[in-house]
VOPAGU-2260 file (C-alpha; in pm, 1 decimal, decimal comma):
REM VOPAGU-2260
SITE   aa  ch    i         X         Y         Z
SITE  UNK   A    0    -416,8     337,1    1188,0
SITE  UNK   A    1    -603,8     591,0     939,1
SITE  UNK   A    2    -900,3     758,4    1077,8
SITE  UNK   A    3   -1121,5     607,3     854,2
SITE  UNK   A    4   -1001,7     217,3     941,5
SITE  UNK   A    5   -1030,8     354,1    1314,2
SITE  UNK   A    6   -1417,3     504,7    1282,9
SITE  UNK   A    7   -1472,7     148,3    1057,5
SITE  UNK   A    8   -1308,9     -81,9    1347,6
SITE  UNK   A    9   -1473,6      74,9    1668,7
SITE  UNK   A   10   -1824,1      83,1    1455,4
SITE  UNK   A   11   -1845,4    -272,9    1376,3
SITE  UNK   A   12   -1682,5    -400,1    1707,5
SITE  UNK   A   13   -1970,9    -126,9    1894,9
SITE  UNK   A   14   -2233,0    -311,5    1638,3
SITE  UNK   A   15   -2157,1    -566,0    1771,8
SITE  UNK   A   16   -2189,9    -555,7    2125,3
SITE  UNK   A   17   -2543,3    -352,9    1990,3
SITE  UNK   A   18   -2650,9    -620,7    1828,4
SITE  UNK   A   19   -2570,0    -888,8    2087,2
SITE  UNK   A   20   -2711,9    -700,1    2378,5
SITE  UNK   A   21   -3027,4    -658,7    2149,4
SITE  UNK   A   22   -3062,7   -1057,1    2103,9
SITE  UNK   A   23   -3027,6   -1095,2    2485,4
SITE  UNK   A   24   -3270,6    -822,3    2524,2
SITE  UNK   A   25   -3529,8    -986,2    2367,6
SITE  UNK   A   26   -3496,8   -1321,1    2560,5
SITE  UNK   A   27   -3542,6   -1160,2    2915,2
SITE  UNK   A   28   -3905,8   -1047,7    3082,8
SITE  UNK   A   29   -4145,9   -1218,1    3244,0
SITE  UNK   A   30   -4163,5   -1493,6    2953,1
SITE  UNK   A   31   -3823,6   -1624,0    2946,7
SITE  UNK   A   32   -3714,3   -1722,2    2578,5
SITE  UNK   A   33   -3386,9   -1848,2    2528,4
SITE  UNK   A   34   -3121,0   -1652,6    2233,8
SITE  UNK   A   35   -3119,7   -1952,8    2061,8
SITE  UNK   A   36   -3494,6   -1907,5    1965,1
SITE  UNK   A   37   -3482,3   -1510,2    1929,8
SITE  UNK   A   38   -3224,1   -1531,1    1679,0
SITE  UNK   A   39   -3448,6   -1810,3    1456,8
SITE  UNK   A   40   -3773,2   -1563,5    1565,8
SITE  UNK   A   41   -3563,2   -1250,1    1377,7
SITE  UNK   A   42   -3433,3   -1452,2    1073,3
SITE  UNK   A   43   -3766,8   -1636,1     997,5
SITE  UNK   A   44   -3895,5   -1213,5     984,5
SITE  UNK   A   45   -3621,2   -1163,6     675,4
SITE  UNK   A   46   -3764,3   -1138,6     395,0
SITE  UNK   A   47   -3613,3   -1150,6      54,4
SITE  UNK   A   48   -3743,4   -1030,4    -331,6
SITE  UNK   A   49   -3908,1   -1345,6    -438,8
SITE  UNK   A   50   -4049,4   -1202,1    -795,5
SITE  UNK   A   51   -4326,8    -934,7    -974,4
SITE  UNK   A   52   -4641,6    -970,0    -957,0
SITE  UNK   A   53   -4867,8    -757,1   -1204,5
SITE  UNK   A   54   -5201,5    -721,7   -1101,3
SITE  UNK   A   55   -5519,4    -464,8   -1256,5
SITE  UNK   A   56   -5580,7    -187,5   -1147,1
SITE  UNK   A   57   -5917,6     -20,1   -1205,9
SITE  UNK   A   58   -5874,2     314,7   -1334,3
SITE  UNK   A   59   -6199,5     571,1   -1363,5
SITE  UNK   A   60   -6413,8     279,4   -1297,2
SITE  UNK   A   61   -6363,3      80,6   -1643,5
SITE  UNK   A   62   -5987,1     104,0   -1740,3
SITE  UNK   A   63   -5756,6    -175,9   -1603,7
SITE  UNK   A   64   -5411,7     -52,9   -1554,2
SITE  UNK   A   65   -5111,1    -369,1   -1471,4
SITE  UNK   A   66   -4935,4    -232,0   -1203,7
SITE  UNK   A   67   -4647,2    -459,3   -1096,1
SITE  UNK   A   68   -4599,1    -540,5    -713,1
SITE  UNK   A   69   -4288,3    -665,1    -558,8
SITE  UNK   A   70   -4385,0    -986,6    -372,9
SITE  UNK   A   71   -4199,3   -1097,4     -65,1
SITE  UNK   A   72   -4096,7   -1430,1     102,6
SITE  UNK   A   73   -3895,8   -1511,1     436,5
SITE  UNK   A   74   -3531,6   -1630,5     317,1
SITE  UNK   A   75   -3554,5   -1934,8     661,9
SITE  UNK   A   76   -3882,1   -2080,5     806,5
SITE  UNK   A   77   -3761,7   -2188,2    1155,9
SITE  UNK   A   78   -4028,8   -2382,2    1356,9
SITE  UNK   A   79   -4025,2   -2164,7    1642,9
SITE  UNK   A   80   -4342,3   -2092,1    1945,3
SITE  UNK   A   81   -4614,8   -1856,8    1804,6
SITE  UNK   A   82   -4659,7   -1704,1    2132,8
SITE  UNK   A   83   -4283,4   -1663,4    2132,4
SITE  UNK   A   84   -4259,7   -1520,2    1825,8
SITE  UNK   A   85   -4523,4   -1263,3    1944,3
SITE  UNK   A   86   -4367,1   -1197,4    2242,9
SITE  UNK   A   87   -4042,2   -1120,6    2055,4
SITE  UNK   A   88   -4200,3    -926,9    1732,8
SITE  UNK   A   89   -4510,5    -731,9    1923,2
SITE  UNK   A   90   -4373,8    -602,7    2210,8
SITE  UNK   A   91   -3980,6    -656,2    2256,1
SITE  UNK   A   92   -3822,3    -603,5    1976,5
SITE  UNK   A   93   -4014,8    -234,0    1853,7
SITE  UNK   A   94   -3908,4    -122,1    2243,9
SITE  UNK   A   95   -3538,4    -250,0    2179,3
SITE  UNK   A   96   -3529,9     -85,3    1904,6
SITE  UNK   A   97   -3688,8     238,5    2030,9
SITE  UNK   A   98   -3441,4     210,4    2261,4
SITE  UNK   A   99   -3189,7     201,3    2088,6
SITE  UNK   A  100   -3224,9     467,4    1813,6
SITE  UNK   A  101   -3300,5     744,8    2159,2
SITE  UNK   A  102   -2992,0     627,0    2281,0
SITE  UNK   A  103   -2758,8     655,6    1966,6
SITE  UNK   A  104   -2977,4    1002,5    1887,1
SITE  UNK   A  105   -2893,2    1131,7    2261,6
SITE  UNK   A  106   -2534,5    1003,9    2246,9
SITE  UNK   A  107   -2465,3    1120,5    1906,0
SITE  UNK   A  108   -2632,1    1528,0    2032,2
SITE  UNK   A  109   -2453,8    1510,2    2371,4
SITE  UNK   A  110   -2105,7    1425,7    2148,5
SITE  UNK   A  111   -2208,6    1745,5    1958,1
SITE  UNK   A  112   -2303,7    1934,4    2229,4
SITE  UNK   A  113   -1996,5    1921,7    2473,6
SITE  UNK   A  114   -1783,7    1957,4    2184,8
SITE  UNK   A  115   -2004,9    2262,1    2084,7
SITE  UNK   A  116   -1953,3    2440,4    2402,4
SITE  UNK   A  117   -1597,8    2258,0    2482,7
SITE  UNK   A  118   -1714,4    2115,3    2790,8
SITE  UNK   A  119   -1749,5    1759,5    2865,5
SITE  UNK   A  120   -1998,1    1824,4    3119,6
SITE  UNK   A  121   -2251,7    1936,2    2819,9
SITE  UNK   A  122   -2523,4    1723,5    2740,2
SITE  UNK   A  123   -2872,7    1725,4    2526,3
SITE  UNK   A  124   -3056,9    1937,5    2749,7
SITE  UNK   A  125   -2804,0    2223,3    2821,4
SITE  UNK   A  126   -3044,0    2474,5    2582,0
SITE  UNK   A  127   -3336,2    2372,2    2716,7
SITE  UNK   A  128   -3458,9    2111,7    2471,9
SITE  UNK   A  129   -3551,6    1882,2    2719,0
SITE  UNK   A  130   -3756,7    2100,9    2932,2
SITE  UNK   A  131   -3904,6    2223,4    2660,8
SITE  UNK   A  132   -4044,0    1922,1    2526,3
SITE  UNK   A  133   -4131,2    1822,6    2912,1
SITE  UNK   A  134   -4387,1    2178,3    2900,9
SITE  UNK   A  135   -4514,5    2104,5    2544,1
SITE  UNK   A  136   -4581,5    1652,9    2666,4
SITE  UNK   A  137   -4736,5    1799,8    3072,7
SITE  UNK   A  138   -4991,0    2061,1    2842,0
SITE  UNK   A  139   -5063,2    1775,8    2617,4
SITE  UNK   A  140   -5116,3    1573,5    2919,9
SITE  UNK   A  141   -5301,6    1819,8    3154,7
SITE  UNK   A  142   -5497,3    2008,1    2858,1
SITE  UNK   A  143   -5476,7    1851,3    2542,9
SITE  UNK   A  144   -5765,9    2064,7    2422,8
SITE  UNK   A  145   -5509,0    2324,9    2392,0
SITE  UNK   A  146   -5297,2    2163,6    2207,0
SITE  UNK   A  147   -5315,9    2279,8    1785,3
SITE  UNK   A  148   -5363,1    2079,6    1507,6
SITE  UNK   A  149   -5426,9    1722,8    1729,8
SITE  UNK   A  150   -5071,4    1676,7    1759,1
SITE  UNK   A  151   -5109,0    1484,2    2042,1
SITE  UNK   A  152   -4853,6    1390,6    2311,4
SITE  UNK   A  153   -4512,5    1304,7    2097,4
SITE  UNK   A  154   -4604,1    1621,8    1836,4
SITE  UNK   A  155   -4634,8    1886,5    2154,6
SITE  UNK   A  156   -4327,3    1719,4    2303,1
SITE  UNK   A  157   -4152,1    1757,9    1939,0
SITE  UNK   A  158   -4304,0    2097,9    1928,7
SITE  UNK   A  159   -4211,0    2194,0    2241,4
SITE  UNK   A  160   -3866,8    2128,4    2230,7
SITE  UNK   A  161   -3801,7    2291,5    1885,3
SITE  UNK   A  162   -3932,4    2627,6    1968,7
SITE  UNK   A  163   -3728,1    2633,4    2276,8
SITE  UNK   A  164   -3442,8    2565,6    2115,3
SITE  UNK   A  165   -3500,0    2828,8    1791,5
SITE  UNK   A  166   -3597,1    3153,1    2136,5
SITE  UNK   A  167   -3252,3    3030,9    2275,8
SITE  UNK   A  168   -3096,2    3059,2    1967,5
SITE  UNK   A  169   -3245,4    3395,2    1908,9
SITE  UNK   A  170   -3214,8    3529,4    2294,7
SITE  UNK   A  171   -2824,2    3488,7    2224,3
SITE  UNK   A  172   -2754,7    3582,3    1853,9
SITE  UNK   A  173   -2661,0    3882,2    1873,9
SITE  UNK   A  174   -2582,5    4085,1    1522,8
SITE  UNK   A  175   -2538,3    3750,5    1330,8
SITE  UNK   A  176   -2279,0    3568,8    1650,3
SITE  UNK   A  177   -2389,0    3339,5    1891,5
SITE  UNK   A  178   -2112,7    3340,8    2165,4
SITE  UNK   A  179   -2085,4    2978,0    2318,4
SITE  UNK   A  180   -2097,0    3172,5    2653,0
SITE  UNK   A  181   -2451,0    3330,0    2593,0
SITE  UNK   A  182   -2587,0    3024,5    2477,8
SITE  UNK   A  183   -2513,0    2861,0    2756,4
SITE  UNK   A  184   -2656,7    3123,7    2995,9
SITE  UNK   A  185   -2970,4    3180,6    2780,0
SITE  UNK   A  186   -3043,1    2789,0    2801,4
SITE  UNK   A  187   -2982,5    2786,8    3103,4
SITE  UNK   A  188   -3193,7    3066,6    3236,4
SITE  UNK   A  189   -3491,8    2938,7    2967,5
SITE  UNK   A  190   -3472,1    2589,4    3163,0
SITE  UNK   A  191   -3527,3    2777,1    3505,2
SITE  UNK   A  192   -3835,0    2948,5    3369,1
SITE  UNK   A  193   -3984,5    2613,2    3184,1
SITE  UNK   A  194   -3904,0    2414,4    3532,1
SITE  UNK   A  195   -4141,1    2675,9    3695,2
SITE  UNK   A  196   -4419,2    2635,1    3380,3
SITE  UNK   A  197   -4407,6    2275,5    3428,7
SITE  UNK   A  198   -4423,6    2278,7    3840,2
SITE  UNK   A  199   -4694,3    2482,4    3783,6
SITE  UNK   A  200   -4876,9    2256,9    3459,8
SITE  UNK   A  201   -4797,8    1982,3    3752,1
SITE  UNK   A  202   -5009,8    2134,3    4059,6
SITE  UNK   A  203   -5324,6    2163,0    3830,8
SITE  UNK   A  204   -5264,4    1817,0    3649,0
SITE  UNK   A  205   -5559,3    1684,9    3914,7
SITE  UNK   A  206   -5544,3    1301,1    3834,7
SITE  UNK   A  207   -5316,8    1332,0    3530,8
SITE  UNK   A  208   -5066,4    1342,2    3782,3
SITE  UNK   A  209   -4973,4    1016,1    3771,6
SITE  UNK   A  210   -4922,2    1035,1    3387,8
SITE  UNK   A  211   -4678,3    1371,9    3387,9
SITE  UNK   A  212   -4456,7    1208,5    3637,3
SITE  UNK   A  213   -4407,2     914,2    3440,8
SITE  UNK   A  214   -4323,6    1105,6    3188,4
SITE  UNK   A  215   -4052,3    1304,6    3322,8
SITE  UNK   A  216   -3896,7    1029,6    3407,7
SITE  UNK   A  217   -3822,3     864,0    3102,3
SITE  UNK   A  218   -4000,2     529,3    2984,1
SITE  UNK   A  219   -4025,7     346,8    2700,1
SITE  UNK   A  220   -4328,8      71,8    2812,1
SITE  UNK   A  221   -4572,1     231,6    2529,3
SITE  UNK   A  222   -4331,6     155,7    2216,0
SITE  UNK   A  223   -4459,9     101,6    1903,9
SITE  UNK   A  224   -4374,7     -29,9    1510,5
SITE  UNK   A  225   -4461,6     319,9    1454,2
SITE  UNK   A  226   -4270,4     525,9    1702,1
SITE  UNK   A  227   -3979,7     310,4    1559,3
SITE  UNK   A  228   -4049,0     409,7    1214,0
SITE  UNK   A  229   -4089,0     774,7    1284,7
SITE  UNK   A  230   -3752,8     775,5    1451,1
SITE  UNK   A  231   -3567,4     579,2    1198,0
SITE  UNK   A  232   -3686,1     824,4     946,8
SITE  UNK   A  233   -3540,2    1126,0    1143,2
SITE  UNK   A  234   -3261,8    1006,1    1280,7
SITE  UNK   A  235   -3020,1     846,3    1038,5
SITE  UNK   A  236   -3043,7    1155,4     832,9
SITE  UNK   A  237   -2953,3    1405,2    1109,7
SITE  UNK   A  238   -2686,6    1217,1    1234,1
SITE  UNK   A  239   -2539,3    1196,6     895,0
SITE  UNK   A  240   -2555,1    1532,3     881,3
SITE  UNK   A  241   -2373,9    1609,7    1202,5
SITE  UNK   A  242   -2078,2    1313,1    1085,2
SITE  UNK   A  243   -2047,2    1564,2     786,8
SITE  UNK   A  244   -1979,2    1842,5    1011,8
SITE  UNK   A  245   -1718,9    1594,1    1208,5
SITE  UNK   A  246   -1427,8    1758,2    1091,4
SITE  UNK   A  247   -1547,2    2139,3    1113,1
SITE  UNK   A  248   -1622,6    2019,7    1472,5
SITE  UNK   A  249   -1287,5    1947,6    1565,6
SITE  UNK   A  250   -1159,4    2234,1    1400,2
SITE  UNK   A  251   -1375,7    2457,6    1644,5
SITE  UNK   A  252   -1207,8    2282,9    1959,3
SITE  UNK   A  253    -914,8    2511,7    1870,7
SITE  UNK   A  254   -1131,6    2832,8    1909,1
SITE  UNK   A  255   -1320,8    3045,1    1708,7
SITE  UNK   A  256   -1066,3    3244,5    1588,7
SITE  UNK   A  257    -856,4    2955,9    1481,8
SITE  UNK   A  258   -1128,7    2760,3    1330,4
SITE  UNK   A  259   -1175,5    3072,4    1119,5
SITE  UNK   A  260    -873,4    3131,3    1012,8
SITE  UNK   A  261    -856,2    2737,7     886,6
SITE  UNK   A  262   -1136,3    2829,9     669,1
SITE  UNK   A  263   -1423,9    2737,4     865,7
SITE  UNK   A  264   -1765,4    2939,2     841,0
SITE  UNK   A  265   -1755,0    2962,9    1202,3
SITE  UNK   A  266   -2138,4    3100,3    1260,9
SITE  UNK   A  267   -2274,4    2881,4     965,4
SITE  UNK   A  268   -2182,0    2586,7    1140,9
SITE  UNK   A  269   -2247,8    2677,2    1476,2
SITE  UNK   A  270   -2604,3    2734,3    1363,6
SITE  UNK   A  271   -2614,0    2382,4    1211,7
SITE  UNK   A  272   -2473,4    2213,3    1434,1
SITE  UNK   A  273   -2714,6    2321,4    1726,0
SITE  UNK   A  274   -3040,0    2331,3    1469,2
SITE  UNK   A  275   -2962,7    1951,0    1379,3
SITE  UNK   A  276   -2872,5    1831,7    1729,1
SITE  UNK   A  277   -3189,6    1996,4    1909,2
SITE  UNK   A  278   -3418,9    1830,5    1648,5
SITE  UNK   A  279   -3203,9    1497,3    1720,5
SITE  UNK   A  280   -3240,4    1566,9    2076,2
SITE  UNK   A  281   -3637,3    1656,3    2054,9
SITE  UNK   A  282   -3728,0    1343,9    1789,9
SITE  UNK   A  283   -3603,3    1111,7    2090,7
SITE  UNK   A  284   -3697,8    1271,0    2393,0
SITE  UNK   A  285   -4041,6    1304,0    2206,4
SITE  UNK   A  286   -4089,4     939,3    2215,0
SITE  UNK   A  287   -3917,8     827,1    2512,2
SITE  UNK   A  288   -3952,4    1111,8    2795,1
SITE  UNK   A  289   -3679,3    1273,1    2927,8
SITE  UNK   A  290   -3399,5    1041,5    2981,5
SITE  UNK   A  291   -3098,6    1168,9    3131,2
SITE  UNK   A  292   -2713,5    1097,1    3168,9
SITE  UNK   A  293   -2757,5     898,5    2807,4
SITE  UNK   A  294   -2589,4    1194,7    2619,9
SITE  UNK   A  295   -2351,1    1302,9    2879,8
SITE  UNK   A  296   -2150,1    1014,3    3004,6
SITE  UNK   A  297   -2126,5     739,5    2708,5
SITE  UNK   A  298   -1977,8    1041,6    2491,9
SITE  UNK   A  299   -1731,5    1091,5    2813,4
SITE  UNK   A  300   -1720,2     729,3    2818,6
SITE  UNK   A  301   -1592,6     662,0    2488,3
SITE  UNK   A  302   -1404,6     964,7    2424,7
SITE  UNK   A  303   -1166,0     836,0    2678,1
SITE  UNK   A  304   -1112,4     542,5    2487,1
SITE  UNK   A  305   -1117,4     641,5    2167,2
SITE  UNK   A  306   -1008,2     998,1    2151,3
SITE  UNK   A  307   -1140,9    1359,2    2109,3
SITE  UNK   A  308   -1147,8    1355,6    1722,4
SITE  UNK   A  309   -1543,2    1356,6    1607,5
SITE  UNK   A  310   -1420,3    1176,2    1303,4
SITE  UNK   A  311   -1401,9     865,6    1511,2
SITE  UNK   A  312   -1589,2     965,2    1818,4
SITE  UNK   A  313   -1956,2    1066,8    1742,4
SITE  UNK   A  314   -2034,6     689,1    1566,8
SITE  UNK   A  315   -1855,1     554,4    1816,8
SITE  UNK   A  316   -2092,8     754,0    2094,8
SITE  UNK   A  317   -2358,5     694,3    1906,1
SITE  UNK   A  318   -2381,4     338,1    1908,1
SITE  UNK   A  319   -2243,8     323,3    2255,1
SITE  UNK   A  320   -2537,8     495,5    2339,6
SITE  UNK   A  321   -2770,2     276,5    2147,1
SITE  UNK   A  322   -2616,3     -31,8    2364,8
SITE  UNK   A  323   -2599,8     167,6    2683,6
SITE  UNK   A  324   -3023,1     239,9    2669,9
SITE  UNK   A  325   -3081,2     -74,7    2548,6
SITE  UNK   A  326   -2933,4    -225,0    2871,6
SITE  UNK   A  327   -3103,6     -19,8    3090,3
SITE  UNK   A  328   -3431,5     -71,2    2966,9
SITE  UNK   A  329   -3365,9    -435,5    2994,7
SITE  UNK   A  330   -3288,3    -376,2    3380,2
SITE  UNK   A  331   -3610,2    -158,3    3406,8
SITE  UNK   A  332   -3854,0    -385,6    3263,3
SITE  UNK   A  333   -3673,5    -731,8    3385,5
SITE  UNK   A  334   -3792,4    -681,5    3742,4
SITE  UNK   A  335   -4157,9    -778,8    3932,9
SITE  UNK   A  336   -4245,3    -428,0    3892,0
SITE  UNK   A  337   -4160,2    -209,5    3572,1
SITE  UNK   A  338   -4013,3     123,4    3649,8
SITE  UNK   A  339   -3912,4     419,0    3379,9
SITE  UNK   A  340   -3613,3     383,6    3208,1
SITE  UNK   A  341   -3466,0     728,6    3278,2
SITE  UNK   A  342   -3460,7     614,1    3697,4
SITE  UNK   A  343   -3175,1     373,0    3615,6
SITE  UNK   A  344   -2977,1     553,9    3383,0
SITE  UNK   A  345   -2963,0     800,0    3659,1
SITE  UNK   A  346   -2897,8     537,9    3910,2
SITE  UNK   A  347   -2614,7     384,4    3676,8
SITE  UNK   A  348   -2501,3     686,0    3533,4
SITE  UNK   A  349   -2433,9     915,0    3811,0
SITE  UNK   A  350   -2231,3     689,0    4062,8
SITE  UNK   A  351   -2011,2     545,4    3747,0
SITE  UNK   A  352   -1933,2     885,8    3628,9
SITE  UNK   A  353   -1861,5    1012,4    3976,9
SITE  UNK   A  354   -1594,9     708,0    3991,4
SITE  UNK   A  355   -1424,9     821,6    3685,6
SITE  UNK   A  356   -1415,5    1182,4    3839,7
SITE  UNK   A  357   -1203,5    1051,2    4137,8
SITE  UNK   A  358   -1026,9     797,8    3930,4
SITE  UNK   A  359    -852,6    1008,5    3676,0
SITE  UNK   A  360    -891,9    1335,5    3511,7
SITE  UNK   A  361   -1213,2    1445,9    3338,8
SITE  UNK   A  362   -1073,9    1431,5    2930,4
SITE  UNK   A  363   -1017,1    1844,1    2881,5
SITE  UNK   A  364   -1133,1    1905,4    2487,4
């Protein structure tokens, strides 16, 4: 099978399983409503063209402009529960969303990352994005006085995690080359140094404790139509930039000196590639927390299945990743007592990928 029919095939079949998961998503929480009635609840919100309208508009106080407005109407009217229906559209489905576009953006940077730094043990965070955001959301938290331009929480988390990102970039570059190798140290020895900024942000946090802890861990109780539309923006367009780049990608598994010698503008895309997956990584973590083992075992995950080329294997991670944190929030919220998504991806994540340690060989890129 071509790649293309491949990438096609394991997208739709992963859509799939996205969008069923989604459905029975929306049915579970402390109101019970059965799939039957989501799936009437999302049509009846369809709406289709249904004509022009022109209507005046007053121009300099006397002139009346027609300005023609596309009007809208639901394609089904189901009879379905209003309180239902608000359940569903107010609170449920802009979290499953949410959900699901952090997941497919910290699948789709993990897939980057570990085959960035040929390592399947790479993830999101290995420059320090993560932390970074965490310093930029605990100041915003602790003292948002400090904070410029009223960016708020989510714009010092974004922020936050940019800037880290562009001083690890520029700690390691080095004459115009980034070795993989100095990256790696660099981010590593900038998330040492935030960890310490943000135990110390923590110990004078006074009763904002409570807040900074539950932010760290990764939640996504406080989602919103506009969160969701923010991320949708940003997303889709940064991962289509990194499915460009597929091919380059797996060119680079061979080395740098190979990928170079293929034609390749080794540095150029190496500074791409890590510019578009930290903002990937910092749009989701800004909105979400920090959320781990999302980007570093569904990409191990499904590369096993489907193979190390990118072609193939960053949609596939990506919406594996969409599933896999839509899933998990379900489990988080479904019980008496909400607790932050990022506890059981950790509790999920770590023993499963632990199993597939001692089962059978970690995939070598």
């Amino acid at each position: 099978m071509r790649v293309r029919q491949r990438a096609v095939t394991w997208s739709l079949g992963l859509t799939t399983v996205l969008a069923v998961a989604g459905t029975l998503s929306a049915g579970i929480g402390p109101v019970s409503i059965p799939p039957a009635t989501v799936v009437k609840i999302l049509l009846n919100a369809v709406s289709l063209p249904a004509g022009i309208e022109v209507a005046p508009l007053s121009v300099a106080g006397t002139l009346q402009v027609p300005v023609p407005t596309l009007q809208w109407q639901s394609a089904v009217a189901y009879p379905v529960d209003s309180t239902a229906e608000t359940i569903i559209m107010r609170v449920r489905l802009p979290r499953i969303m949410l959900a699901a576009t952090v997941g497919f953006a910290l699948a789709a940077a993990g897939t980057v990352m570990q085959g960035f730094f040929r390592n399947p043990m790479a993830d999101p965070s290995i420059i320090g994005v993560s932390s970074g955001a965490a310093v930029g959301a605990v100041a915003a938290i602790v003292a948002p006085a400090a904070i410029p331009f009223g960016l708020g929480l989510r714009g010092a988390a974004f922020l936050g995690a940019v800037i880290t990102a562009f001083v690890v970039y520029l700690i390691a570059t080095d004459g115009g080359r980034t070795p993989v190798a100095t990256l790696l140290l660099a981010g590593v020895a900038i998330q040492a140094f935030l960890g310490a900024v943000i135990a110390a942000l923590q110990l004078y946090s006074g009763e904002g404790l409570r807040a900074v802890v539950h932010w760290l861990m990764g939640h996504l109780g406080n989602a919103g139509w506009d969160d969701v539309t923010i991320t949708l923006l940003i997303v889709p367009v940064l991962f289509g930039m990194l499915l460009a780049y597929a091919r380059d990608l797996n060119v680079l598994l061979l080395g740098e000196e190979a990928a170079a010698g293929l034609g390749v503008e080794v540095e150029r895309t190496k500074r791409l590639l890590l510019a578009v997956s930290a903002v990937l990584t910092a749009a989701a973590v800004a909105v979400s927390g920090v959320i781990g083992f999302v980007g570093l075992i569904v990409p191990h995950m499904l590369r096993l299945v489907v193979g190390p080329d990118h072609r193939v294997l960053l949609p596939a991670a990506a919406l594996g990743g969409a599933s896999f944190l839509v899933i998990t929030d379900t489990i988080a919220r479904a019980g008496a007592t909400e607790i932050p998504v990022g506890i059981v991806t950790a509790a999920l994540g770590a023993p499963f990928f632990l199993y597939l340690l001692r089962s059978r060989e970690v995939h070598t890129l």
